[in-house]
ROLUMKE-954750 format. One line per 2 residues: number of its first residue (from 1); for each residue x, y, z of C-alpha. Coordinates in nm, 4 decimals. Layout:
NUM	X Y Z; ...
end
This chain:
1	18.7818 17.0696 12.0150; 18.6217 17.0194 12.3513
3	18.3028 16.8986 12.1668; 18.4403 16.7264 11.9162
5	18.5350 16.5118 12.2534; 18.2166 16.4916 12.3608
7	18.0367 16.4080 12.0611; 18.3025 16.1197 12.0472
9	18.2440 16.0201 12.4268; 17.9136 15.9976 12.3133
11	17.9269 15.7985 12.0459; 18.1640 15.5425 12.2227
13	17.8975 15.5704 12.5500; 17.6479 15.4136 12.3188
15	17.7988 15.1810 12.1369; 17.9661 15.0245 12.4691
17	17.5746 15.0500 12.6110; 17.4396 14.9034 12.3139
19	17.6957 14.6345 12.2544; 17.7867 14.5149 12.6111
21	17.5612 14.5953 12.8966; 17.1960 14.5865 12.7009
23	17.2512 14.2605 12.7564; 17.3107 14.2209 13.1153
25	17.0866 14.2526 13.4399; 17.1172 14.2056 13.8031
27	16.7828 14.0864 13.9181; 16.5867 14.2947 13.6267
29	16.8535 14.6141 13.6719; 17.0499 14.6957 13.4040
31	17.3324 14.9890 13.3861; 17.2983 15.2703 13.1899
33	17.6180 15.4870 13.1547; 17.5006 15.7666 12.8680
35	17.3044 15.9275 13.1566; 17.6500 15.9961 13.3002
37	17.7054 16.1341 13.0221; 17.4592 16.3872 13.0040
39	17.4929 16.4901 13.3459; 17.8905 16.5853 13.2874
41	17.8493 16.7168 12.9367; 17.5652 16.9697 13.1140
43	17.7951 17.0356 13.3577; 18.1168 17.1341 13.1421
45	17.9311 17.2996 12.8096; 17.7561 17.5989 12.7635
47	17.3344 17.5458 12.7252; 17.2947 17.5096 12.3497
49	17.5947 17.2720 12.3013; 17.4820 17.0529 12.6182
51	17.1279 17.0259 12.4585; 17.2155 16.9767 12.1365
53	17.4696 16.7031 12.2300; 17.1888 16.5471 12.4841
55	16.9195 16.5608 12.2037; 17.1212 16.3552 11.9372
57	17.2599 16.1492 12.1750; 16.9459 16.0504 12.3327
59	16.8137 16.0057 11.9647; 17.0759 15.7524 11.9254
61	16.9626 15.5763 12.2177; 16.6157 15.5849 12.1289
63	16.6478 15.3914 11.7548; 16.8340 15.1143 11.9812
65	16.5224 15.1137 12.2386; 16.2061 15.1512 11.9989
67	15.9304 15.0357 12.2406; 16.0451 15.3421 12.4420
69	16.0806 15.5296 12.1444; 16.0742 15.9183 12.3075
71	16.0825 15.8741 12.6704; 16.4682 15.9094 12.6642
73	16.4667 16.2036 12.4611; 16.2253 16.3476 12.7598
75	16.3812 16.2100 13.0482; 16.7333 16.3232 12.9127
77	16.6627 16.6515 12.8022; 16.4685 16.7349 13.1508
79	16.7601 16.6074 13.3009; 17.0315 16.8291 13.1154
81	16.8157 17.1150 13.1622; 16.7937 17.0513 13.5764
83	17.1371 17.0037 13.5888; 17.2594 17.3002 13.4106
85	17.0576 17.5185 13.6410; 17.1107 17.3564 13.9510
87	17.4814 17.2062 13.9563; 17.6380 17.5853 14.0512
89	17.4965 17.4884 14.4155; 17.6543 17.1570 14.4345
91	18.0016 17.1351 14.5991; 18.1703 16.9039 14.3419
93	18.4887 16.8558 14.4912; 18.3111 16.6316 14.7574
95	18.2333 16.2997 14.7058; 17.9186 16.2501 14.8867
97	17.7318 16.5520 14.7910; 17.7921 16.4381 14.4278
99	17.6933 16.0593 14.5552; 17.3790 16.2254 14.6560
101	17.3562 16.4858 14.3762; 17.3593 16.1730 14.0712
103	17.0958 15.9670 14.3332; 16.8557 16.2362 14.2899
105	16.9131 16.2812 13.9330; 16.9161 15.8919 13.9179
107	16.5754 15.9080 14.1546; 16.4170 16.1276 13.9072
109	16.5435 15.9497 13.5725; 16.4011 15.6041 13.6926
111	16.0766 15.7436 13.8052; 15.9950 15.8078 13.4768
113	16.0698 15.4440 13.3535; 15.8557 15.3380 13.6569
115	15.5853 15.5549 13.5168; 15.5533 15.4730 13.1724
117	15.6075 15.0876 13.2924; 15.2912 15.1196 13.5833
119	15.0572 15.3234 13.2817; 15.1931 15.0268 12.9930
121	15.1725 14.7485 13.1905; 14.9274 14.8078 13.4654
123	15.1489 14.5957 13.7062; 15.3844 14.8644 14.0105
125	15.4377 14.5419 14.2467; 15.7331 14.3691 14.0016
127	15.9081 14.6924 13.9179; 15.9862 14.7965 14.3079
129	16.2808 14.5610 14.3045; 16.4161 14.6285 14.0098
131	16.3922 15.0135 14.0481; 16.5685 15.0816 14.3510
133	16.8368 14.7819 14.2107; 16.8574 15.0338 13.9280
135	16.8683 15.3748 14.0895; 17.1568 15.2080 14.3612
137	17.3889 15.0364 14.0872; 17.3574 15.3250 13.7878
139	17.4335 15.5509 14.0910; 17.7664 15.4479 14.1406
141	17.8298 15.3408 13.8264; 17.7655 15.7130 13.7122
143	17.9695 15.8532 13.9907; 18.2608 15.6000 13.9030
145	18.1837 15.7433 13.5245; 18.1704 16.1069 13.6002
147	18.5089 16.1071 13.8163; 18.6694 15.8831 13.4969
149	18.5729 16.1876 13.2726; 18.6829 16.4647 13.4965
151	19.0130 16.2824 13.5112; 19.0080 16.2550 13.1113
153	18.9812 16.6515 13.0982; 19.2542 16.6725 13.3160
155	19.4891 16.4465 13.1106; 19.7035 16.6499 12.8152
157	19.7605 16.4431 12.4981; 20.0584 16.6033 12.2924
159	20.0182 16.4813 11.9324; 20.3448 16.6659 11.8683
161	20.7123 16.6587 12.0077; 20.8836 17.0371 12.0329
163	21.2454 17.0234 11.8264; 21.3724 17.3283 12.0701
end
């Protein structure tokens, strides 16, 4: 049942990425909330269902973003796998050592846009703006996103009412 949930979450990630924030940027940064996504699911499943889930998902992502077509799929999966290993060390029930935990992963995602972008394009000096604009907003945004599904797990939704 638990991913059956986040299959869904993922699904619903994407389409809300694909259908309402594609479109909108603050001074060339845009959000992007499945990477919240990955980061929680790789926290709360076991290896294979986290990569699986991570794979297809970033898959998904990658038919709506052809010109990047793979980098996703690479930048999510090395993400998953990082996080699986390392998030045992991380003290989750404070709020600024999982501020700082999703900067670094944020850091680390966005450095490999910045590459691709510098090798395709042959041009670092625009994309210095826009990558720290993107690495300081998908931050909190992904913090805001991770806390929202961590209270979602710890909501009970009774489909049934007991006679007795």
């Amino acid at each position: 049942m638990k991913l059956i949930k986040y299959i869904l979450f993922s699904v619903l990630i994407i389409y809300f990425q694909v259908l309402f924030l594609s479109g909108t940027s603050f001074l060339g940064a845009s959000l992007y909330l499945p990477l919240a996504l990955v980061i929680y699911i790789s926290i709360k499943l076991n290896y294979i269902s986290c990569m699986t889930i991570t794979l297809f998902q970033s898959m998904i992502w990658d038919v709506f973003c052809p010109q990047l077509l793979g980098l996703n799929v690479i930048l999510n999966i090395v993400v998953c796998h990082l996080v699986f290993i390392y998030h045992s060390n991380i003290n989750k029930e404070k709020f600024l050592s999982v501020l700082f935990s999703v900067l670094l992963i944020n850091l680390l995602y966005f450095f490999g846009y910045w590459l691709y972008y510098i090798i395709s394009y042959q041009n670092p000096n625009i994309l210095v703006l826009s990558s720290i604009l993107s690495v300081l907003i998908n931050t909190f945004a992904n913090v805001f996103l991770l806390y929202l599904l961590v209270l979602t797990d710890k909501l009970k939704i009774i489909f049934y009412e007991d006679a007795s």
